[in-house]
C-alpha positions as CSV (number, residue, x, y, z in Angstrom):
1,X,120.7,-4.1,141.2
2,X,120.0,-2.8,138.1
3,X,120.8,1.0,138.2
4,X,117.9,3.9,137.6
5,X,119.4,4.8,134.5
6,X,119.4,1.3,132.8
7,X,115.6,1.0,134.2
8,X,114.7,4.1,132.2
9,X,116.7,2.6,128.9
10,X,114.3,-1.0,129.6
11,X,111.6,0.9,129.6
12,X,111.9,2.7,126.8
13,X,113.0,-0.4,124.6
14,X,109.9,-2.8,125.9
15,X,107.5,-0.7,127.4
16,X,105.4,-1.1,129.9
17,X,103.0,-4.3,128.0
18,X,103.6,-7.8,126.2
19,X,106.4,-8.4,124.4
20,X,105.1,-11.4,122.9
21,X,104.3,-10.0,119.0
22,X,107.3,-7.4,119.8
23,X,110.3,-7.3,118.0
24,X,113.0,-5.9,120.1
25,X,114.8,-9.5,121.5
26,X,115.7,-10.1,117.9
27,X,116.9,-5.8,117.2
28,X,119.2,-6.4,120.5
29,X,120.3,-9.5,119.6
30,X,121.0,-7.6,115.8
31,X,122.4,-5.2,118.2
32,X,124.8,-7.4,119.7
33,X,125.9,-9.1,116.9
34,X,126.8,-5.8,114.6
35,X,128.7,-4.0,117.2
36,X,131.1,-7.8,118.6
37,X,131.5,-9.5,116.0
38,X,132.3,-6.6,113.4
39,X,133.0,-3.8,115.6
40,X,130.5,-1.4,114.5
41,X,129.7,2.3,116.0
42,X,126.2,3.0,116.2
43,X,125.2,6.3,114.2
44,X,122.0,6.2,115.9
45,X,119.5,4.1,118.5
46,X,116.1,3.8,117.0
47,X,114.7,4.5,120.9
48,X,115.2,8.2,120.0
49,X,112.3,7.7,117.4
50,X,109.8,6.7,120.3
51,X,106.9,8.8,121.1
52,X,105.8,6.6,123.9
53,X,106.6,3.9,125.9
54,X,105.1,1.4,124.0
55,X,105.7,2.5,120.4
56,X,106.5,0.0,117.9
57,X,109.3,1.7,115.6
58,X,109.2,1.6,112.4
59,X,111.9,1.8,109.3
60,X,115.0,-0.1,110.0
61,X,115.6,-2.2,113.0
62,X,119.4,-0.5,113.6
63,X,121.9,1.8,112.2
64,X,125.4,1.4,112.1
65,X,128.7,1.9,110.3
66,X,131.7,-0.8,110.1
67,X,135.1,0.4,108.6
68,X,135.4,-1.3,105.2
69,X,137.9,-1.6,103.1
70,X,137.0,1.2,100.9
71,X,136.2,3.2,103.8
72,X,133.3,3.9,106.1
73,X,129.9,1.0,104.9
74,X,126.4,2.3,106.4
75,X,124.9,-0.7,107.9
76,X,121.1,-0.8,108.0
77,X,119.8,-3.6,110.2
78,X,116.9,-5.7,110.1
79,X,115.2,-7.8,112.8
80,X,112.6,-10.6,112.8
81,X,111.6,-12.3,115.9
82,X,108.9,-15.3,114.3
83,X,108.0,-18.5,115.7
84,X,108.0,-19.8,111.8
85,X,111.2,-19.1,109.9
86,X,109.5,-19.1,106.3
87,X,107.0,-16.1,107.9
88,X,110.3,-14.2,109.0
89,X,112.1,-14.4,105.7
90,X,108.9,-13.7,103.6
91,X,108.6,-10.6,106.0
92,X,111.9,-9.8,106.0
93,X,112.1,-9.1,101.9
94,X,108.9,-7.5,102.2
95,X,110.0,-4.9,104.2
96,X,113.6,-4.6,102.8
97,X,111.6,-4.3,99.0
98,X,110.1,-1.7,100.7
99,X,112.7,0.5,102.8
100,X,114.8,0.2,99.7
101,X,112.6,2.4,97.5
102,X,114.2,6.1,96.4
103,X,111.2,8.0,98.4
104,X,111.6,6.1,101.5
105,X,115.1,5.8,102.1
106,X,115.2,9.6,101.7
107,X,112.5,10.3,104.4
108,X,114.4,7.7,106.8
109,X,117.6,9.8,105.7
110,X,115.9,12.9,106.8
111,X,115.2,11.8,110.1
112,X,118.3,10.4,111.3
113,X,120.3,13.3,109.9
114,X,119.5,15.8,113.0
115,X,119.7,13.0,115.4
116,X,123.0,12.5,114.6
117,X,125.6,13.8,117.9
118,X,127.7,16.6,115.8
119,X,130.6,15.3,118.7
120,X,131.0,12.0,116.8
121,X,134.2,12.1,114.9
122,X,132.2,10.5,111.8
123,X,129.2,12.7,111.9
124,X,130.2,14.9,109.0
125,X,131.2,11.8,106.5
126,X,127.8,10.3,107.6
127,X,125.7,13.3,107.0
128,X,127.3,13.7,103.8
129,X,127.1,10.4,102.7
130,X,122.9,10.1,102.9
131,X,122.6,13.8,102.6
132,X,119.3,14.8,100.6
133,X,121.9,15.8,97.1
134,X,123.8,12.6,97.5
135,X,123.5,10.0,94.1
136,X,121.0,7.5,95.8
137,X,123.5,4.7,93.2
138,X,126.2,6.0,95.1
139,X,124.6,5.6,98.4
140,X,123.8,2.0,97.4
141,X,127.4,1.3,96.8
142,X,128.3,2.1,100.8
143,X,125.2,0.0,102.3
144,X,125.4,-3.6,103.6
145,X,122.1,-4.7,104.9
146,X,122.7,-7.3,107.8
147,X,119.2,-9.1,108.6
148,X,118.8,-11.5,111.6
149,X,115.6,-14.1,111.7
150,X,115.4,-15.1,115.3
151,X,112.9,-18.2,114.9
152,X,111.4,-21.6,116.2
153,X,114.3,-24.5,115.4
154,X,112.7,-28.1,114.8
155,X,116.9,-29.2,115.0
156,X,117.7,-27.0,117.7
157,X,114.3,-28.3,119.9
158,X,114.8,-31.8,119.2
159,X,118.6,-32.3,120.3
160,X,119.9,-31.7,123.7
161,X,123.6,-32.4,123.5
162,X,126.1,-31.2,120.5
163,X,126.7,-34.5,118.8
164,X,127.6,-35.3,115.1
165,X,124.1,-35.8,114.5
166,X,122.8,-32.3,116.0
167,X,126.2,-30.4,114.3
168,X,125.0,-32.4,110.8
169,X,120.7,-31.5,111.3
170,X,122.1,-28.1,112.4
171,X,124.2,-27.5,109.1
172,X,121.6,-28.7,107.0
173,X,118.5,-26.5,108.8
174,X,121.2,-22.7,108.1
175,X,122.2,-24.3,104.1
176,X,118.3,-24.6,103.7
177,X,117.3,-20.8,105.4
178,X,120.2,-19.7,103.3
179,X,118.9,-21.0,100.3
180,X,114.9,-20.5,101.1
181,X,116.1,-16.5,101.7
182,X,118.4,-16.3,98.9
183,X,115.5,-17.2,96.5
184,X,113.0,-15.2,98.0
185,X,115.1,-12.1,97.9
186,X,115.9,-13.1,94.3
187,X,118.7,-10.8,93.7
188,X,116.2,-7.8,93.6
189,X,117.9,-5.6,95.8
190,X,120.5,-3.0,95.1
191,X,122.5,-3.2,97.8
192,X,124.5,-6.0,99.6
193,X,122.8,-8.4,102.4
194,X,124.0,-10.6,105.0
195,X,121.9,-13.4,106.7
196,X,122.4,-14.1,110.7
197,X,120.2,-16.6,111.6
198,X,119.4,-16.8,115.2
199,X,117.6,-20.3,115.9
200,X,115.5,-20.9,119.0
201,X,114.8,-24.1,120.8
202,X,111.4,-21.8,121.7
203,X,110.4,-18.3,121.3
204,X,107.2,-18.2,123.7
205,X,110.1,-19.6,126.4
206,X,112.3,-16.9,125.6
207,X,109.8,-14.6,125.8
208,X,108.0,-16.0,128.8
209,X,111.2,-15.5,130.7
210,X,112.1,-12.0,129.9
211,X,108.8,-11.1,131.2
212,X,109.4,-13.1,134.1
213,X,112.1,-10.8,134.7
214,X,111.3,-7.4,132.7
215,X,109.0,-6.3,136.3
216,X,112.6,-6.1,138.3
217,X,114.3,-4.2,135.9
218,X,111.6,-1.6,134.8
């Protein structure tokens, strides 16, 4: 039974309506993937900037830190959940070109600063480290930018058993989304980026069945 706590946290992240042209399987599954596999602390959950039930969020899809070797990196996340995987990379550098200029990143700055929990042992390092006076160049040098592209896999909906052939078709489908994104993105960035893809046999099925089930846990 899911417990009335975790049915107010659902309903916060989907709403009460479609998910269908939502984004929020792919930011959980960004989520996911920052916090297991490289034992991140979130600094903040972007549910906090919701006015209403059904708000779509904008800025960055998550924000996180991971202990680096040089200390603590601020990990700004973003999400695509597409059916077409050239639509979610063009859409991804689109918004990255844009969160990534001086005036924006500032304002995002400035709201996450007084959401951060002044408990959390790295509060003070993180509001120093995007605080308003900070060198934005030396802010750059602490940010990794993870992006996920949850889309529609031709390889992935055409095989149903791992063989040699699905393992080879799969290898060749991530080198080419490398490569597409790594063009598109063109080295225009000033901060670091790593590329999760996250292909689907079907999107409509996956989203289909969350709202199958979405009505019990609301």
């Amino acid at each position: 039974m899911i417990t009335t706590n975790y049915s107010c946290r659902i309903r916060a992240v989907f709403g009460d309506g479609s998910i269908d042209r939502r984004g929020e399987p792919a930011e959980i599954l960004l989520h996911i993937l920052c916090r297991q596999v490289f034992h991140s602390e979130t600094v903040i959950n972007k549910v906090f900037f919701k006015t209403a039930g059904n708000d779509v969020v904008k800025g960055f899809d998550g924000i996180h830190i991971v202990h680096g070797p040089d200390g603590l990196e601020l990990w700004l996340g973003e999400a695509k959940f597409y059916t077409n995987r050239e639509a979610a990379i063009r859409d991804a550098i689109t918004s990255l070109q844009i969160h990534f200029k001086t005036d924006y990143l500032r304002g995002e700055f400035a709201l996450v600063t007084d959401k951060i929990d002044s408990s959390w042992r790295h509060a003070r390092e993180v509001r120093q480290l995007i605080h308003e006076n900070a060198a934005i160049q030396d802010v750059f040098t602490r940010v990794t930018v993870p992006v996920l592209l949850a889309y529609d896999s031709p390889v992935v909906r055409s095989h149903t058993q791992v063989t040699a052939q699905f393992i080879s078709d799969f290898e060749s489908e991530m080198r080419e989304g490398l490569r597409r994104f790594a063009t598109s993105c063109d080295g225009s960035l000033p901060v670091k980026v790593r590329l999760f893809l996250a292909p689907l046999a079907s999107k409509r099925q996956v989203v289909a069945e969350l709202e199958r089930r979405l009505p019990a846990w609301r």
